[in-house]
C-alpha positions in Angstrom: -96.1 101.9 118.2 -97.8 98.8 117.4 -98.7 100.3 113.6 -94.9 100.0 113.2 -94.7 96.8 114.5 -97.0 95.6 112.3 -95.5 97.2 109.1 -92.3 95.8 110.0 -93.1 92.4 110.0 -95.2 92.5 106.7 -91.8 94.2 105.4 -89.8 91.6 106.4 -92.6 88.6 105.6 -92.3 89.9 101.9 -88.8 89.9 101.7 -87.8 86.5 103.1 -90.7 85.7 100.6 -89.1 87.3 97.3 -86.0 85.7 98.6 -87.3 82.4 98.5 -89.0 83.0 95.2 -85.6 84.1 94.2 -84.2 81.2 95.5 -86.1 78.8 93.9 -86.1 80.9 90.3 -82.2 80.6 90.0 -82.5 77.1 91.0 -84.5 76.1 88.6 -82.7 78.2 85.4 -79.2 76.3 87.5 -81.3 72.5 86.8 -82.7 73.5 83.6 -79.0 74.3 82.2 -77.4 71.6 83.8 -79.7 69.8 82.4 -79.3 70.9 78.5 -75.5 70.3 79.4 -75.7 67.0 80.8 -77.4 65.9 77.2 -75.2 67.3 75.2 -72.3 65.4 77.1 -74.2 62.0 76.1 -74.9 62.9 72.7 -70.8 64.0 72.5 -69.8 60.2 74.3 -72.4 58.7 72.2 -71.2 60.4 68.2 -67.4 59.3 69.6 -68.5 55.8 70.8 -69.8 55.6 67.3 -67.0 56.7 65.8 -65.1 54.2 67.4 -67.6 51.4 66.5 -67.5 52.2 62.9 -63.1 52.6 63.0 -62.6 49.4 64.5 -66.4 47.7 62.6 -63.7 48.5 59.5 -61.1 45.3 60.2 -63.7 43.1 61.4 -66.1 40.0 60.0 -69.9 40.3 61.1 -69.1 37.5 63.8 -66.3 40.1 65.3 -63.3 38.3 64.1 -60.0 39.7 62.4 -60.9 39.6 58.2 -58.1 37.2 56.1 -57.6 39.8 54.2 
């Protein structure tokens, strides 16, 4: 009886163990892709806030003012 025990608990010690190694693999993929998102968001606000620089850069003089054009 105690034999059973015993193999019981290592069964159930190894799979709360695989759970949490589990766990923390899908965690880490989850960061690791939010992540790579995260810095492709800047890079998008970052080309469009460039964008806009350069649109309105067009109908301005180097101090910032409206050309006399």
């Amino acid at each position: 009886m105690g034999l059973v025990l015993d193999l019981a608990i290592v069964a159930v010690t190894l799979i709360v163990i695989a759970s949490l190694g589990l766990l923390a693999w899908t965690l880490a993929v989850g960061a690791t892709r939010a992540t790579a998102q995260g810095r492709e968001r800047v890079a998008g606000m970052r080309a469009a806030i460039a964008d806009a620089e350069a649109r309105l850069g067009s109908g301005t003089d180097s101090h910032g003012g409206a050309t006399t054009e």
